[in-house]
C-alpha positions as a Markdown table, in Angstrom:
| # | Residue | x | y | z |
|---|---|---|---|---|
| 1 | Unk | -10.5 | 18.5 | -7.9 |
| 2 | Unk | -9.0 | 18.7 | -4.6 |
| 3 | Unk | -5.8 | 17.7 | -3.3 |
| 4 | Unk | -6.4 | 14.5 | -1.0 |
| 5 | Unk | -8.7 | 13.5 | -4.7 |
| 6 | Unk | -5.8 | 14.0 | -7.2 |
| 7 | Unk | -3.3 | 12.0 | -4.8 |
| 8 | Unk | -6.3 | 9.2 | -4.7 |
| 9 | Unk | -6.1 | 9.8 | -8.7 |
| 10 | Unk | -2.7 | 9.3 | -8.8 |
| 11 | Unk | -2.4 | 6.4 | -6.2 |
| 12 | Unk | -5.1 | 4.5 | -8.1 |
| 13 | Unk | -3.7 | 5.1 | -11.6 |
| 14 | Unk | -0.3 | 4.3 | -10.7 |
| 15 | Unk | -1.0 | 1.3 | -9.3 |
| 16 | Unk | -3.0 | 0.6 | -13.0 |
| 17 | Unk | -0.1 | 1.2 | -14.3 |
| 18 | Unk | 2.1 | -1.1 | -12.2 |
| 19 | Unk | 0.1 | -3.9 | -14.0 |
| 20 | Unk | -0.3 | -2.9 | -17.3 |
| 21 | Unk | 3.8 | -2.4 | -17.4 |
| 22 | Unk | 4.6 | -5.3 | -15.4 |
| 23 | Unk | 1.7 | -7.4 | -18.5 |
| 24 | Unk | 3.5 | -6.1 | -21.2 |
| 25 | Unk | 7.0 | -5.1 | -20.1 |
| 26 | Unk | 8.4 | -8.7 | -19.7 |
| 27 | Unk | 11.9 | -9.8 | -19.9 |
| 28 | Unk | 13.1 | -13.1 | -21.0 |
| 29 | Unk | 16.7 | -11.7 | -19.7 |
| 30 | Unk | 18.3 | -14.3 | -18.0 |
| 31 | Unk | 16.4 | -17.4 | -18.2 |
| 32 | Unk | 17.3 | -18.1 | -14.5 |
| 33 | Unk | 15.0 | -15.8 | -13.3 |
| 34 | Unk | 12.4 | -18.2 | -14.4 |
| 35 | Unk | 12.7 | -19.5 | -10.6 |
| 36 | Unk | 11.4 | -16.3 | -9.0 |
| 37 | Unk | 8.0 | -16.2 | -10.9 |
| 38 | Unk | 6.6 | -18.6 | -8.1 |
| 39 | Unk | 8.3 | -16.5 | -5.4 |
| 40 | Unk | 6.9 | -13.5 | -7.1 |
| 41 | Unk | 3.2 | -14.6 | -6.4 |
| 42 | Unk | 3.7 | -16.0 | -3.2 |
| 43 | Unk | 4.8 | -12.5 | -2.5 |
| 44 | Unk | 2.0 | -11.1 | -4.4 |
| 45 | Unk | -0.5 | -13.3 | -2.5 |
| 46 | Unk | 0.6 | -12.2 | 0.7 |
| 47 | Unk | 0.3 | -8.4 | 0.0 |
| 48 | Unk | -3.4 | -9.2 | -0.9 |
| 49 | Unk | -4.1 | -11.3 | 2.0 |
| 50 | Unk | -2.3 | -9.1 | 4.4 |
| 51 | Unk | -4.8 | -6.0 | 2.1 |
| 52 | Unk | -7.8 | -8.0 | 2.3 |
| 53 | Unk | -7.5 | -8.3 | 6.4 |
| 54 | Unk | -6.7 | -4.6 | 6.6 |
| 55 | Unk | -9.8 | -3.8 | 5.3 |
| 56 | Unk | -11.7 | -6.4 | 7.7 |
| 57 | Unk | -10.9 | -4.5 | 10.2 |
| 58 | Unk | -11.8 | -1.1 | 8.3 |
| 59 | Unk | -14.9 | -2.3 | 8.0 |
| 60 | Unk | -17.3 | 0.9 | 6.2 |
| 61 | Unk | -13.7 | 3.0 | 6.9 |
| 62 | Unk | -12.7 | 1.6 | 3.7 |
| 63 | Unk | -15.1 | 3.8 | 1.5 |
| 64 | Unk | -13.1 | 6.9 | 2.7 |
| 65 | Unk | -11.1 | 8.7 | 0.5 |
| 66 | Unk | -8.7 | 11.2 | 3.1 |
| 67 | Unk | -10.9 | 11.9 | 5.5 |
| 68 | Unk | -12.1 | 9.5 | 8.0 |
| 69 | Unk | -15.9 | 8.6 | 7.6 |
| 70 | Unk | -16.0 | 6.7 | 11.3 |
| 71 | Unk | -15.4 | 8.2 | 14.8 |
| 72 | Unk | -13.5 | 5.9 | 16.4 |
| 73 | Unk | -9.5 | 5.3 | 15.4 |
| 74 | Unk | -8.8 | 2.0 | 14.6 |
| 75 | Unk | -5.9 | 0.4 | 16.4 |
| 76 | Unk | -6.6 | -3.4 | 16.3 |
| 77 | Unk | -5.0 | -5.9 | 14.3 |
| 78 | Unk | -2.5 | -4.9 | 11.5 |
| 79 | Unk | -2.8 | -1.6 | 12.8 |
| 80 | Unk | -1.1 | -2.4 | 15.9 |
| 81 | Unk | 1.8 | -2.4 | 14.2 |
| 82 | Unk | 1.7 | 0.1 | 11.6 |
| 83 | Unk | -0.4 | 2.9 | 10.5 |
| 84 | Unk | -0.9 | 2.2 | 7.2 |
| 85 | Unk | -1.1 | -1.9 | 7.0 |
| 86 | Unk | -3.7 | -1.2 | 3.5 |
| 87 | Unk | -0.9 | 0.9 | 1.5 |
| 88 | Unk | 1.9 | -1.8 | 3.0 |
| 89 | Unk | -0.3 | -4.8 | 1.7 |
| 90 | Unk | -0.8 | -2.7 | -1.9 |
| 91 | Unk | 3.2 | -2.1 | -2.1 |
| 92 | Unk | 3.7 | -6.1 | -1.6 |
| 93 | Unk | 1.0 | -7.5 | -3.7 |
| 94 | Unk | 2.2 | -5.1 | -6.7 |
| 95 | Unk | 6.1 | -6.1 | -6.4 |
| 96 | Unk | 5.3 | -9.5 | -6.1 |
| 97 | Unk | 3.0 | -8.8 | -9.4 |
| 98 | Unk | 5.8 | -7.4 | -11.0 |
| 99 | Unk | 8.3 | -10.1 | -9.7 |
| 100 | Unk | 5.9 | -12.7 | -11.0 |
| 101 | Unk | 5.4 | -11.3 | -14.1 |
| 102 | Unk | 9.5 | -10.8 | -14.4 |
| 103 | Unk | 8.7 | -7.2 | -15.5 |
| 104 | Unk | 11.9 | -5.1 | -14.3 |
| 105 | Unk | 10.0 | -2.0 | -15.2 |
| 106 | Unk | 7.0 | -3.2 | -13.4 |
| 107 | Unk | 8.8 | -3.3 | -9.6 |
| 108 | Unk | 10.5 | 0.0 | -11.4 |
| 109 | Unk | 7.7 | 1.7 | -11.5 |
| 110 | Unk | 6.2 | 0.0 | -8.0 |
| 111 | Unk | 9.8 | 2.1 | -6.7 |
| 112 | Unk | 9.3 | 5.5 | -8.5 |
| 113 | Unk | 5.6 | 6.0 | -8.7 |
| 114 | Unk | 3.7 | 3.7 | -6.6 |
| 115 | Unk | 4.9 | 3.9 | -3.6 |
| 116 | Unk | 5.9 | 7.9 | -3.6 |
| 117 | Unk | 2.1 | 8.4 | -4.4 |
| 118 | Unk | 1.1 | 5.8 | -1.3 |
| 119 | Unk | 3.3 | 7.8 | 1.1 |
| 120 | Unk | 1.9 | 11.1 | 0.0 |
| 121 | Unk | -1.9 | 9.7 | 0.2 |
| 122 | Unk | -1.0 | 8.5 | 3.7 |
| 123 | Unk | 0.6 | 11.4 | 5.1 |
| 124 | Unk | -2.4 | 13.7 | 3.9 |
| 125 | Unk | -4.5 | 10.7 | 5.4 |
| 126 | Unk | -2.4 | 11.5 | 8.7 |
| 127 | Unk | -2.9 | 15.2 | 8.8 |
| 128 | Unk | -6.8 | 14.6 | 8.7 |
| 129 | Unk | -6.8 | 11.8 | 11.6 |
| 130 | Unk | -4.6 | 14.0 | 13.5 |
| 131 | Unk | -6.7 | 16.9 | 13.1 |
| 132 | Unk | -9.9 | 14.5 | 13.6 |
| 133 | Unk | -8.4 | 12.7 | 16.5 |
| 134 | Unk | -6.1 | 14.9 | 18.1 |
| 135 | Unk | -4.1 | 13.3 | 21.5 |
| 136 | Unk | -5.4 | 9.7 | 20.7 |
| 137 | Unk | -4.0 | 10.1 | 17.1 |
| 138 | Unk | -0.4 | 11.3 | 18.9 |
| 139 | Unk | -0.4 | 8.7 | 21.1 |
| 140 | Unk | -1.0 | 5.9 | 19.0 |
| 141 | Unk | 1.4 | 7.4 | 16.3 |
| 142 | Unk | 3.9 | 7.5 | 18.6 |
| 143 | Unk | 3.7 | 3.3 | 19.4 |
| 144 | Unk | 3.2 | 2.2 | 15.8 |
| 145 | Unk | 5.4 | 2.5 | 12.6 |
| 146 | Unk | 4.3 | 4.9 | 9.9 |
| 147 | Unk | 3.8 | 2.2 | 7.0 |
| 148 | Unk | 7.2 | -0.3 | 7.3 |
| 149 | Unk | 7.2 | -2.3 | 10.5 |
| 150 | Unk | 10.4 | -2.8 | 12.0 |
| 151 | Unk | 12.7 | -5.8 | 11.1 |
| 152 | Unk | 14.5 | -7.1 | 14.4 |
């Protein structure tokens, strides 16, 4: 198995395991907390929607793993802002899964596993579109944000 597979692997089954945690890791500590399970899928549904119109504009560029199966870098939409909209929609939609399901150890494992293994996939990702793209990946790294956009 290569490497840019077994940090797929990982990603993937970390992200599994955000959700079977936050099912079955519950807390009923402190009853106000109660109030955030809305909050928590409101969050939730906005990491999906902000995932599902990442990969609109993927389009086929979704069924890659690493390497980029188009030729031409895409820069439009989400991706004006940041280089990694997909993996930022994937880290909202699981803490607001976590929130919602007031697991603790769910967002606890969104914080040590998921999201480490989401920034390793995308800086591999990064080191094939800069080797695919060359200048035009530089240049458009250099305008956007790696996967956080920034808060003015």
């Amino acid at each position: 198995m290569s490497r840019a597979n077994f940090v797929a692997l990982l990603h993937a089954l970390s992200g599994a395991g955000v959700m079977i945690v936050s099912l079955y890791a519950k807390t009923d500590f402190l009853p106000s907390l109660r109030a955030i399970k809305p909050l928590g899928f409101v969050i939730f549904g906005a990491g999906m929607l902000l995932f599902v119109v990442t990969v609109a504009y993927l389009k086929k560029a979704f069924l890659g793993n690493v390497e980029s199966v188009t030729d031409t870098l895409i820069t439009a939409g989400p991706y004006k802002l940041v280089r990694h909209p997909l993996y930022l929609g994937m880290v909202i939609s699981t803490i607001g899964l976590a929130i919602g399901l007031r697991s603790p150890w769910g967002v606890l494992v969104v914080l040590l596993i998921f999201i480490p293994a989401g920034l390793w996939r995308a800086r591999l990702e990064e080191d094939a579109l800069a080797q695919k793209f060359g200048k035009e990946w530089e240049d458009y790294a250099k305008r956007t944000c790696f996967m956080f956009p920034p808060v003015y």
